[in-house]
Phi, psi and omega in degrees: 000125184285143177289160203298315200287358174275145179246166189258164201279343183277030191225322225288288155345269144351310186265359181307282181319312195292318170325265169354301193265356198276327187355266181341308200276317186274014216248009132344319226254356163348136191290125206275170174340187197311115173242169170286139170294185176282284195323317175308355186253353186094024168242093161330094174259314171310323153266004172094346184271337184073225242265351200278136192303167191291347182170132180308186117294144162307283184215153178291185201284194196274327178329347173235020161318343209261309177295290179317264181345313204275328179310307203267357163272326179307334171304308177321267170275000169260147183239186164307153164283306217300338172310317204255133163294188178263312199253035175265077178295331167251012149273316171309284196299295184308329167285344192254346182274300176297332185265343168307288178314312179295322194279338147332293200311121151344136153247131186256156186266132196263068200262342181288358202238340189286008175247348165233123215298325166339314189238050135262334195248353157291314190273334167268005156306301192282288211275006158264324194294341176292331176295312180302291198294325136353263186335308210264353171302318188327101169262174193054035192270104185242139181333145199160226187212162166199129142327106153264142199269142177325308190297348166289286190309292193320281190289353143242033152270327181313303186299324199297308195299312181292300213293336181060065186209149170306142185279016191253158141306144185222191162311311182295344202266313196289335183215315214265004171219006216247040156197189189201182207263135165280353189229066176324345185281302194298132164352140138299110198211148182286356151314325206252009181240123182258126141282201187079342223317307178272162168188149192278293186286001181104302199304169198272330190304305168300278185340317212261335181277313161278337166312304169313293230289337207250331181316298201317336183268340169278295174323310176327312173341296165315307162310310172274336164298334160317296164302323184286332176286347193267301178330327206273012201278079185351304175201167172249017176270011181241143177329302193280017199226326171286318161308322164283321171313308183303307186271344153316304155336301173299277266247282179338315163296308176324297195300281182335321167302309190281015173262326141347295210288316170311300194306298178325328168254062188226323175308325196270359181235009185235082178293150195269006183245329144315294169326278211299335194249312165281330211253308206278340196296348182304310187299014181285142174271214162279169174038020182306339192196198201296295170299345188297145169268156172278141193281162151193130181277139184262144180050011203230213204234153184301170213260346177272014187230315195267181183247128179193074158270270184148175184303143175225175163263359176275035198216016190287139170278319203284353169253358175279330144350282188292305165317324196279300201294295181283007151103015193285141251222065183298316166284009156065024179262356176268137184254130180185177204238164321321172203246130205284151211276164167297346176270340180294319190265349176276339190279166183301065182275057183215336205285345198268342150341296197282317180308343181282325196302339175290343177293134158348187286161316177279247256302329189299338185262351159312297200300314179285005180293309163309319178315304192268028188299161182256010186220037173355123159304306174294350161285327188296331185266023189230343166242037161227048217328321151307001186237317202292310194277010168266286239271334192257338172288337174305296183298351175290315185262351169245346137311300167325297188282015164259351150320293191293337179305310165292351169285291183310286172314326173299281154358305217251311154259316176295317199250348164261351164267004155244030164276150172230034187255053189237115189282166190284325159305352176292134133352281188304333194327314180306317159280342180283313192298303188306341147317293156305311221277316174281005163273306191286017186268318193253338173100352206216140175281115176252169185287177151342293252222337158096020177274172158279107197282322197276256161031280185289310189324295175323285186318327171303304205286328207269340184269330132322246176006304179272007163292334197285158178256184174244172223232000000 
């Protein structure tokens, strides 16, 4: 297969001209004056990390000690509420002694923490994982409400605010603040990073699950120097600036492909039965499901006013990045072909939308910076012929890797929320019904992130799809 940015001669002539004459109409599109940089939005290019900070803090100062201890006993000692038996007297008696002491608890102020974001983002890490393991300690938990306790509740709706993110756990708290270095004398490279540092179940399993989550966001890296550089472009109307676009392009598939290989090779480290029973239920937000209780923060405003899904990968910044640079049209507001199916228009076509509000605050204003280039990629390949078979191969490879996505998901969720190789003497067994009983109700298995999951994945993928132009 010849490479993409080569044309073939019976196009060559053609996309020759079409350059030429494109001068005029593009030359508008020149990169414009002083603009802002990634770093200004908090995305590390110079060190490589993207979206990810040049390095966490270990722990906040001692005035917050208090959080960091509870944290690091809540690891110790709490499992699922949905777990503990009736005659598991002592994870029951250790979950209620630890959530007694959290209801104890003071509320400090976070006025010591708001001038660094570092330990702002520390601080909505911690007092998000106190909350989940709260909620989720809970044995014997039937639809309904649960108090989040004020010494909880205050200071990461506060923090949550400066920061401008859902007061819930999120992507950014589970991978994108979720490490350290193992070797500090060394560079940052994910060699040198052990992610999971908090973790709900223990498992190797969950480690290896944010640990996929965070290649992909490093391999992200790439992607966005990819944007800047096509952005950083004197202009795109002259031949040898369309040539670079092209192998830019080129370079773009490479990535995408290998984000493709990470997902995929999640299989060989996540067992999908571990994952779906021990690992995700931590991650519900309020109201996630038939069974889920509606949250309500004590002193703080109703809960039907905030975002409290819990972590998705749909809170990824650096692919909502890569969707933004091609132009997909998730929300279905573009006329374009094929015209999308009745399952398509029945799916959440507001969730990747609603997935921004969890994000920092920077990175969000990223996207829209990005959102608003004065120099659309997909217009450009669409009056250029010399970019559109570049430009379709992209879309080509990121339709492909939301295909395997939806393989992983079926795997992962789907096909263990119709198992029925959970014996009735199990712990989860209970949880395994209220499952089922919210499958027949809604029709649909949902994600992380609280969605129909089989559904919205298609609608991504289909919506992908229709980006590509015709040739």
């Amino acid at each position: 297969m010849y490479p993409i940015d080569l044309l073939s001669p019976s196009h060559l002539f053609t996309n020759v001209l079409s350059v030429l004459n494109s001068v005029q109409l593009l030359s508008r599109k020149e990169a414009p004056g002083a603009q802002p940089t990634p770093a200004d939005f908090e995305v590390n290019l110079q060190t490589n990390t993207g979206f990810l900070p040049e390095k966490p803090i270990p722990r906040l100062p001692e005035a917050y000690s208090a959080w960091e201890d509870a944290l690091t006993r809540a690891q110790e000692v709490l499992i699922l509420g949905e777990n503990i038996t009736q005659d598991n007297t002592k994870s029951r008696a250790d979950g209620e002694l630890w959530r007694s002491q959290m209801r104890k608890l003071p509320v400090i102020s976070i006025d010591d923490l708001k001038t660094d974001k570092q330990l702002l983002r520390r601080a909505h890490k911690v007092l998000a994982f106190l909350v989940h393991f709260y909620v989720h300690s809970i044995p014997d938990q039937t639809a309904g409400s649960v108090l989040i306790p004020r010494s909880l509740a205050t200071p990461l709706l506060e923090v949550s605010d400066v920061l401008r993110m859902a007061p819930v756990l999120t992507f950014a708290d589970t991978v994108l603040w979720n490490w350290d270095l193992i070797n500090p004398e060394l560079p940052v490279t994910i060699e040198n990073m052990r992610f999971g540092v908090e973790l709900f179940s223990g498992t190797e399993d969950e480690r290896n699950f944010w640990f996929g989550n965070a290649k992909v966001e490093m391999l992200g890296v790439e992607m966005l120097h990819l944007f800047n550089e096509y952005h950083s472009l004197p202009n795109v109307s002259d031949f040898a600036s369309v040539c670079k676009i092209n192998r830019l392009l080129t370079r773009l598939v490479a990535i995408v492909n290998r984000v493709e290989e990470t997902l995929l090779s999640m299989r060989d480290l996540v067992d999908p039965s571990t994952f779906y029973w021990q690992v995700r239920p931590w991650f519900n937000g309020s109201a996630s499901g038939s069974s889920s209780p509606t949250w309500i923060f004590e002193d703080g405003p109703d809960s039907s006013t905030l975002d409290l899904s819990g972590p998705s990968a749909g809170q990824s910044s650096v692919m909502h990045a890569l969707d933004i640079f091609l132009d997909v049209d998730f929300k279905l507001q573009q006329r374009r072909y094929p015209a999308p199916s009745e399952s398509n228009k029945r799916s959440d076509l507001g969730f990747m939308e609603r997935m921004r509000r969890y994000m920092p605050g920077a990175h969000r204003d990223y996207l829209h910076h990005l959102a608003n280039s004065s120099r659309p990629l997909r217009e450009l390949a669409k009056s250029t012929p010399a970019v559109k078979e570049s430009y379709n191969a992209v879309a080509s490879a990121v339709r492909k890797f939301r295909d395997s996505h939806i393989r992983i998901a079926c795997l992962y969720v789907v096909s263990m929320a119709r198992s029925t190789a959970i014996p009735v003497g199990c712990p989860v067994f209970a949880m395994m019904q209220r499952m089922e009983r919210q499958q027949k109700k809604t029709g649909h298995s949902t994600g992380t992130g609280g969605n129909e999951l089989s559904l919205l994945l298609k609608s991504t993928r289909d919506a992908t799809a229709r980006a590509a132009l015709k040739i």
